[in-house]
C-alpha positions in Angstrom: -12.4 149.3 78.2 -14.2 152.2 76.4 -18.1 150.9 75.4 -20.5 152.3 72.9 -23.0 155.1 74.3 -25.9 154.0 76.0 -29.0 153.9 74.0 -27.0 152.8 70.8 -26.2 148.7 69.3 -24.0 147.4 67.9 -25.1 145.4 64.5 -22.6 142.2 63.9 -22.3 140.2 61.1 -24.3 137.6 62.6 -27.4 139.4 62.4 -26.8 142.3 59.4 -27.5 139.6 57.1 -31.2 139.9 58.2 -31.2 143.8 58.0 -30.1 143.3 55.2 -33.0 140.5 53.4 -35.4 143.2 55.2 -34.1 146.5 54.1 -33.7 145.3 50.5 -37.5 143.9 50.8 -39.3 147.0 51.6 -36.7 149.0 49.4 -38.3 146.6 46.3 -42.0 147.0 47.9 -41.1 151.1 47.6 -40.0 151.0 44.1 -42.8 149.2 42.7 -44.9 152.0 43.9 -42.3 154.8 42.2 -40.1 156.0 45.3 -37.0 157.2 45.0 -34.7 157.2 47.4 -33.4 160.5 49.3 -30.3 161.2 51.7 -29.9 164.1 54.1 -27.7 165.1 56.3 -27.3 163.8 59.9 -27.7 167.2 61.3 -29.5 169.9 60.9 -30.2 173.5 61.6 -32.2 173.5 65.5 -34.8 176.0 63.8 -35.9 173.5 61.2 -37.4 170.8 64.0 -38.9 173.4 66.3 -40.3 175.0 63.7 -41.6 171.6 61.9 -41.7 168.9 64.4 -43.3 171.2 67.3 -41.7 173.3 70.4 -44.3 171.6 72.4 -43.8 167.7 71.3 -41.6 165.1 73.4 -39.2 165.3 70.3 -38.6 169.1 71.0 -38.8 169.3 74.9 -37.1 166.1 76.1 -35.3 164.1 73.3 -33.5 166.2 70.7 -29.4 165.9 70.7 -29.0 169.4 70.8 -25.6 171.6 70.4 -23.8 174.3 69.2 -20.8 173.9 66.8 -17.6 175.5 66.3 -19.3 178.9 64.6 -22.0 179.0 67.3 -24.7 177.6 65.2 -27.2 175.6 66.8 -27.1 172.1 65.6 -29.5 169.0 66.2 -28.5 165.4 65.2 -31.9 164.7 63.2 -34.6 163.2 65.3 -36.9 162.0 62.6 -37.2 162.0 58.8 -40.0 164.1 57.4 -38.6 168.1 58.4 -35.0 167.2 56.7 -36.8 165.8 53.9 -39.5 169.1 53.5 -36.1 171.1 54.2 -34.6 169.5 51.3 -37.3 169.9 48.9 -38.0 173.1 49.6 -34.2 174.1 49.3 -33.6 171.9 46.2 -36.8 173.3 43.8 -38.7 170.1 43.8 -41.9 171.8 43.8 -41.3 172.1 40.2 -40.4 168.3 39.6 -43.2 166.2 38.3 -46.5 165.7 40.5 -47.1 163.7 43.1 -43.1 163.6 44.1 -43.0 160.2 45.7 -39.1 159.7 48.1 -38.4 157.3 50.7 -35.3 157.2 53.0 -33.1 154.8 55.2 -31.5 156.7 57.8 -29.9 156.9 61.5 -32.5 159.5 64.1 -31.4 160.2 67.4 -33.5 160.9 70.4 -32.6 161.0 74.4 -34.9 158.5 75.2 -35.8 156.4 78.4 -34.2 152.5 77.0 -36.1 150.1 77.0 -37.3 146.9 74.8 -37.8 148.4 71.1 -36.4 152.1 71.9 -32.5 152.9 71.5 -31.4 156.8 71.5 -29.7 155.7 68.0 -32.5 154.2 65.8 -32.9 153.1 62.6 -36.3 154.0 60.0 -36.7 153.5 56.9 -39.6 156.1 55.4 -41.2 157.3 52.2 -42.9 160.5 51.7 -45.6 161.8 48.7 -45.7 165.5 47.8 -47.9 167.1 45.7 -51.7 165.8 46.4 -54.5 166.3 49.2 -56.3 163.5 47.7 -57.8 160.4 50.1 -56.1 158.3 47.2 -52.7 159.4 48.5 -53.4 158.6 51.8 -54.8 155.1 50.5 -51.6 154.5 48.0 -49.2 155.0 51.5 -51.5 152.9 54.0 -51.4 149.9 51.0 -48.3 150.4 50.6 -47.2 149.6 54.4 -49.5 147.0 54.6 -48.0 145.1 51.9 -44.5 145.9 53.6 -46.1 144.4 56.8 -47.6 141.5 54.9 -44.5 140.6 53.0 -42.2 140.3 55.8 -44.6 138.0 57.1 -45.2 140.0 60.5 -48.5 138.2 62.4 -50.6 140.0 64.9 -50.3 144.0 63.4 -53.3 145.7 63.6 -53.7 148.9 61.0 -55.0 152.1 63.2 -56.3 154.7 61.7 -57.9 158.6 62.4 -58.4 161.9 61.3 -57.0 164.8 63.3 -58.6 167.2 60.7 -57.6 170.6 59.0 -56.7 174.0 61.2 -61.1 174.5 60.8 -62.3 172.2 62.3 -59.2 171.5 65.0 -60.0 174.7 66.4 -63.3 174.0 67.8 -62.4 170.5 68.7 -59.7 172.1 71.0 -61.9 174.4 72.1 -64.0 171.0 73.7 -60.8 169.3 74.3 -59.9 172.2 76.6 -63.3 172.4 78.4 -62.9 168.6 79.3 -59.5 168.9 80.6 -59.0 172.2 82.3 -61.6 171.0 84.8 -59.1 168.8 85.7 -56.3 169.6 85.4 -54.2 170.0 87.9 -54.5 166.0 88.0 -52.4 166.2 84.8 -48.1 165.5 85.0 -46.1 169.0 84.7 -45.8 168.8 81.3 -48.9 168.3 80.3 -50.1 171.8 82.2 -47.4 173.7 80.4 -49.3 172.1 77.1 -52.8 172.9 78.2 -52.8 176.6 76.6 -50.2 176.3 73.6 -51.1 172.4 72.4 -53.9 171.0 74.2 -54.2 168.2 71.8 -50.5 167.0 73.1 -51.9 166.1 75.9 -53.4 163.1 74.4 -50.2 161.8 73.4 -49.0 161.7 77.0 -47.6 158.5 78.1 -47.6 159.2 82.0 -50.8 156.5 83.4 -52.3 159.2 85.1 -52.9 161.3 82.3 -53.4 158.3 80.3 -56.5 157.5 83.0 -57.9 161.2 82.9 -57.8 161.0 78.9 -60.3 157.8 78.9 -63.7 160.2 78.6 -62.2 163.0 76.1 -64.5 164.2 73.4 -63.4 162.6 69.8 -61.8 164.3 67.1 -64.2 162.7 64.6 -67.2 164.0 66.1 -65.9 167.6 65.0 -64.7 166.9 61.6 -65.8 169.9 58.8 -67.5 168.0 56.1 -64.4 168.0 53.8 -62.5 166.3 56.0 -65.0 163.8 57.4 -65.6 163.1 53.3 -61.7 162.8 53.2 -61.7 159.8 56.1 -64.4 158.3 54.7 -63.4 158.1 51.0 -60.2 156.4 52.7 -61.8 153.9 54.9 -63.8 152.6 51.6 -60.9 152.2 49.6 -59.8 149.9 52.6 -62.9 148.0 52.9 -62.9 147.4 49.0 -59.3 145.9 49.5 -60.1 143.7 52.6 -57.2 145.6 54.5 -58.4 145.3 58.0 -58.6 148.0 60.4 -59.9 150.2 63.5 -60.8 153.7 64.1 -59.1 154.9 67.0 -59.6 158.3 68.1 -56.8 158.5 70.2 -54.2 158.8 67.7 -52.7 161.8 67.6 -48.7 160.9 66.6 -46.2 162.7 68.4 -45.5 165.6 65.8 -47.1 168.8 65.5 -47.3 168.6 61.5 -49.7 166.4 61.2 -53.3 166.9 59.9 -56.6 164.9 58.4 -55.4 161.1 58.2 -53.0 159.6 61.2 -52.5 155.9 61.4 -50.2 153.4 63.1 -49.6 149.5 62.5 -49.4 148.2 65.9 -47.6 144.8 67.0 -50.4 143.2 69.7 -48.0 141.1 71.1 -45.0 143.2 72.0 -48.0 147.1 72.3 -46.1 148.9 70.7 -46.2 151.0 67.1 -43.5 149.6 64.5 -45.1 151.7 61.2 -46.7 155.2 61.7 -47.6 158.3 59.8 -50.1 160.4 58.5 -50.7 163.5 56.1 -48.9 166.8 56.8 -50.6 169.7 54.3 -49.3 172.5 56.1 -45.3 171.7 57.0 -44.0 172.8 53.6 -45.3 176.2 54.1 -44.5 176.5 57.6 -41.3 175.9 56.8 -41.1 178.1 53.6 -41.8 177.0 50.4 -45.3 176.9 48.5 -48.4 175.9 50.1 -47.6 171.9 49.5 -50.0 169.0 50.8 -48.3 166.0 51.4 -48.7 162.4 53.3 -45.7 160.2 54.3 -44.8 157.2 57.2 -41.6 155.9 58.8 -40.9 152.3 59.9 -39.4 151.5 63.2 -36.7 148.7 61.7 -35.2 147.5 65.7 -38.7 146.8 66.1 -39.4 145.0 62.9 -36.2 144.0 62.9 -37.2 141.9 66.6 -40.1 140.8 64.9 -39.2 139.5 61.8 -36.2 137.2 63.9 -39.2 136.1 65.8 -41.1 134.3 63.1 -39.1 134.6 59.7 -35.2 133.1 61.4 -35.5 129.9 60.5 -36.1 130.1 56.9 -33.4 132.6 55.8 -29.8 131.3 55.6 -26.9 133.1 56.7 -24.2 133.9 53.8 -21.5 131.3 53.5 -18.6 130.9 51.3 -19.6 128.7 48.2 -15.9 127.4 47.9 -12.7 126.9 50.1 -9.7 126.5 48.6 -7.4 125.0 50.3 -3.2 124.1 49.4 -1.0 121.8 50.9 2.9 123.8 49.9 4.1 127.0 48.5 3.5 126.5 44.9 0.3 124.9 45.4 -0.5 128.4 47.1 0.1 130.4 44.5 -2.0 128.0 42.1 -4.6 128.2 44.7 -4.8 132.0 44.7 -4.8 132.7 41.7 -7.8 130.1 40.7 -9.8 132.1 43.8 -9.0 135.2 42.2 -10.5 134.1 38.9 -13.2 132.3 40.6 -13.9 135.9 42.6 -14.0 137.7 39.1 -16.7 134.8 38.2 -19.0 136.4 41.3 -18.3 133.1 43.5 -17.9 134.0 47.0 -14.5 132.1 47.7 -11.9 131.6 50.7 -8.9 130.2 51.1 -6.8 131.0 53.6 -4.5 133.8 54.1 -2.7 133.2 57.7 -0.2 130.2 56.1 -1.6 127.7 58.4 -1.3 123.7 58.4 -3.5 122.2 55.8 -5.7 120.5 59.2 -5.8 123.8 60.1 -7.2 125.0 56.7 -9.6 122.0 56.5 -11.0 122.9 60.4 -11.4 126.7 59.4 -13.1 125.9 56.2 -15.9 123.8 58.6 -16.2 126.4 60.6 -17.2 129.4 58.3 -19.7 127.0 56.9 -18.6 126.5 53.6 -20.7 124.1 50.9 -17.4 122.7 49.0 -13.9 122.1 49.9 -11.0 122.1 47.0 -7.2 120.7 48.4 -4.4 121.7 45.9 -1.4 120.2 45.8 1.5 118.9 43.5 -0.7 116.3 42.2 -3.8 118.4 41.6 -1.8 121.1 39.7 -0.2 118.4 37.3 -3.1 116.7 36.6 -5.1 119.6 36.8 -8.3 117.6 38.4 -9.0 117.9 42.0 -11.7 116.2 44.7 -14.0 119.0 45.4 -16.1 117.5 48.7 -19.5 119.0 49.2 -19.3 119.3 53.1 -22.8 118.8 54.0 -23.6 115.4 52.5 -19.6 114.4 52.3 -20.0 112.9 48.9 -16.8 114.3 46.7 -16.3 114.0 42.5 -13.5 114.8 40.6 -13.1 117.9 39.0 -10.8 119.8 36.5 -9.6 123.0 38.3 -10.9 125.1 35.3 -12.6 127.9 37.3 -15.7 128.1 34.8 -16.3 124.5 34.7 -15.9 125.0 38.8 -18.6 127.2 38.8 -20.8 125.6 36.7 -20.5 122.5 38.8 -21.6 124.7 42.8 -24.0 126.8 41.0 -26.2 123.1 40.0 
């Protein structure tokens, strides 16, 4: 028997119903704050991600799903959102669109990741990207905004990190220290983190390997070297969060795992499960990089298997699973055709109806009908179609009532 890839899931109907309740959520949440949605292609050009997401990040070096097609291109299934999305508004003139330019996106990434509870090699995120501003009230708008995603899905237990990585001024010198601590060192640090020590030393911190992790514990903090724009920048944000009661801790440590990101980082973290499920940050210098006009811009992407995990854990029980409004059943041939054609008005009504298309026994019908769940049962016969009144049977409490088999005065009656 052929199986699906490791790393990847398979989403049945049993569960897309809640994918479904949670995609449409924040998809509402995003358009009350003017996003508009965005689609890009599932691959893309190699150069675009080393050039935006980093040569020297995990994404680059380990993960990317990386080959050449037919014409000897070099082609990567996309790993993340932002560098299609910069690629395609570069490409596409949206510079010259109305400012700030506010997209999201709900898209399929793939990375070759380790598997494991909350990481598949096929993922799912759902992210929303502003271009066009530098302002602190950007990087406020997005943080609100994913904390009202967080708070409507009724996820307990996420605590809101935040930092500033600052601007290429004052970066420098903090590398400068960053180096000094580390290179002391060392040659306690994995293999990959040496090959980072001259080009990226600031990778290093996002190392995941315990050691390095350990030998990380004393580093010198970003914030302490922050020019006075950007330290005015972090704190302008921090009191837009106090004045809104949205909770949260500095954490110097956050660096994200992509090269383009500068001043504000932050990650909403699940404490119960340690892991991120929202993360992002401002990113003034990728449009450039990657060719178009000198752009700031601030964005984040939501891990949805992980929300997804988390949203079953404490949201299950009080979302119901779609169910067929109506089965129509029939007892002989004629009574089938009468019964089809009533579903297919029914249908044209917007009333989810079945009936049964296998020509099985009427028990058989009546046993099918329990089993999909369905609220009412109608039988037609010769009886029913002469008289044109049925039972319809409401199958939870089993009380019936009689009912003329007039598909307006049907609907009036399931919709009460």
């Amino acid at each position: 028997m052929i199986q699906r890839p490791k790393g990847t899931k398979d989403i049945l109907p049993d569960e897309i119903y809640l994918w479904q309740y949670v995609e449409k959520k924040i998809e509402e949440i995003m358009s009350l704050y003017g996003f508009k949605e965005i689609r890009t292609p599932v691959f893309e050009s190699t150069e675009l991600f080393l050039r935006g997401v980093g040569d020297t990040t995990d994404v680059v070096q380990k993960e990317m799903y990386t080959f050449d097609d037919k014409g000897g291109r070099s082609i990567t299934l996309r790993p993340e959102g932002t560098a299609g999305i910069v690629r395609a508004f570069i490409e596409n003139g949206m510079a010259s669109w109305p400012s700030p330019l506010k997209l999201f996106y709900n898209m399929a990434m793939y990375r070759y990741e380790n598997v494991q509870k909350g990481r598949l090699r096929e993922f799912h995120q759902i992210g929303a990207e502003v271009f066009g501003t530098d302002s602190y009230l950007a990087d406020f708008e997005i943080v609100e905004m994913a904390n009202r995603i967080i708070n409507d899905l009724n996820l307990p237990n996420i605590v809101l990190e935040i930092n500033s990585i600052g601007c290429k001024e004052c970066r420098g010198k903090y590398q400068e220290a960053l180096k000094s601590f580390i290179g002391s060192k060392i040659d306690e640090y994995c293999d990959t983190c040496k090959s980072r020590f001259e080009k990226n030393t600031m990778r290093i911190l996002d190392c995941k390997e315990k050691k390095c992790k350990e030998n990380n514990a004393n580093a010198p903090s970003i914030i302490d070297y922050l020019c006075e724009n950007c330290k005015t920048h972090f704190i302008n944000l921090q009191k837009l969060l106090d004045n809104s009661n949205i909770k949260y801790k500095i954490n110097p440590r956050i660096v994200r795992g992509l090269d383009y990101y500068t001043k504000t980082v932050f990650e909403f973290v699940s404490e119960e499960e340690g892991y991120t499920i929202i993360g992002g940050g401002r990113y003034d210098y990728l449009i450039k990089e990657l060719g178009g006009q000198d752009t700031s811009a601030i964005g984040f992407a939501i891990g949805m298997e992980r929300v997804i995990e988390l949203f079953k854990k404490y949201n299950l029980d009080k979302l119901e699973k779609s169910r067929p409004e109506l089965y129509i059943a029939y007892i002989d041939d004629a009574s089938c055709n009468f019964a089809n054609k009533l579903k297919f008005n029914l249908r044209q009504l917007g009333i989810y109806v079945e009936g049964d298309i296998l020509q099985r026994s009427l028990k058989a019908q009546l046993k099918y009908a329990d089993k999909i769940n369905a609220k009412y049962v109608i039988v037609i016969g010769e009886n029913e179609i002469k008289d044109n009144y049925a039972q319809i049977k409401n199958m939870q409490t089993g009380n019936s009532d009689k009912i003329k088999l007039d598909e307006n005065i049907i609907k009036q009656y399931i919709k009460k």
